[in-house]
N, C-alpha and C positions, 0 to 999 in steps of 0.2 A: 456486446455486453449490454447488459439491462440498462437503463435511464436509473439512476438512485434517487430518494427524497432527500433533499439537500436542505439541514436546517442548523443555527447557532448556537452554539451550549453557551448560556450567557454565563455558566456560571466562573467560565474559563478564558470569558473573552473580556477585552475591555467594551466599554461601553457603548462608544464608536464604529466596532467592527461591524463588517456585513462578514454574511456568508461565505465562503469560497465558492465559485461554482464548478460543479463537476467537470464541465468542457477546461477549464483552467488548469485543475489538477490531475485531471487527464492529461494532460497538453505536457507538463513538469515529468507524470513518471514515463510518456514515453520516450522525452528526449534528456532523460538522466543517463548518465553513464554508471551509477549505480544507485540502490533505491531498497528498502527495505520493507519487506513482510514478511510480517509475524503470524504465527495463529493462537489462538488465544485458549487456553485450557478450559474445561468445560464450566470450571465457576469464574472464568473469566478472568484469571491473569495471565496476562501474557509470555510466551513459552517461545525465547528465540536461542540460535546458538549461532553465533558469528564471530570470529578470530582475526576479523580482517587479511585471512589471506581468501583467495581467489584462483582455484584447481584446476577449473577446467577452461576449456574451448567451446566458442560456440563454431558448428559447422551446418551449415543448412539451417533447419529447426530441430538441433539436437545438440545437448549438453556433451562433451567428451573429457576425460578425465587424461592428461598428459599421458599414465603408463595406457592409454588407449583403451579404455575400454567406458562404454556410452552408460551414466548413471542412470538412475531410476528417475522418472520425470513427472509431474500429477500436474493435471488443471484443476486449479482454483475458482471458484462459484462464492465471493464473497456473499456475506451476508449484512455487513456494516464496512463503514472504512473511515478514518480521521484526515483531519488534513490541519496542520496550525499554521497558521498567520504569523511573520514575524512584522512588525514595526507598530500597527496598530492589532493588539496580540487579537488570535480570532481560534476558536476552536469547532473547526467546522464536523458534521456529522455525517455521512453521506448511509442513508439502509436505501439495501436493493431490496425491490419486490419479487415479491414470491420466494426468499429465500425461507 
């Protein structure tokens, strides 16, 4: 994955925060057991659907659905990504290049 530009929305942060850095938040979703993305409609709200249940299997590198049969599966090319801070609140920004 691309290197992203890593910068702080002050206007969301407190005053004190630093940035998150990418290797950090990297580090979070890939040892989360589970983690959320969204994609974002084209004037830019966000468009998610999640019910809290969880259907399928993973087998190998493929999603499987209990009555067995393998869903439809896309790679993602972000183009931006958030990350928030809790304690000293931080709202971080991460844009990839070239998207």
């Amino acid at each position: 994955m691309r290197e992203p530009v890593t910068t702080l929305d002050p206007r969301y942060s407190d005053p004190a925060a630093v940035a998150t850095p990418w290797a950090v938040t990297r580090a979070a979703l890939e040892a989360a057991q589970l983690a959320w993305l969204v994609s974002v409609r084209p004037d830019g709200r966000p468009h998610a659907t999640w019910d809290g249940r969880w259907a399928f299997e993973v087998r190998g590198d493929r999603l499987y659905h209990p009555a067995g049969f393998p869903p439809l599966t896309y790679s993602v090319y972000p183009e931006r990504a958030f990350a928030f801070a809790e304690g000293t609140f931080g709202h971080t920004l991460y844009r990839f290049p070239g998207a």
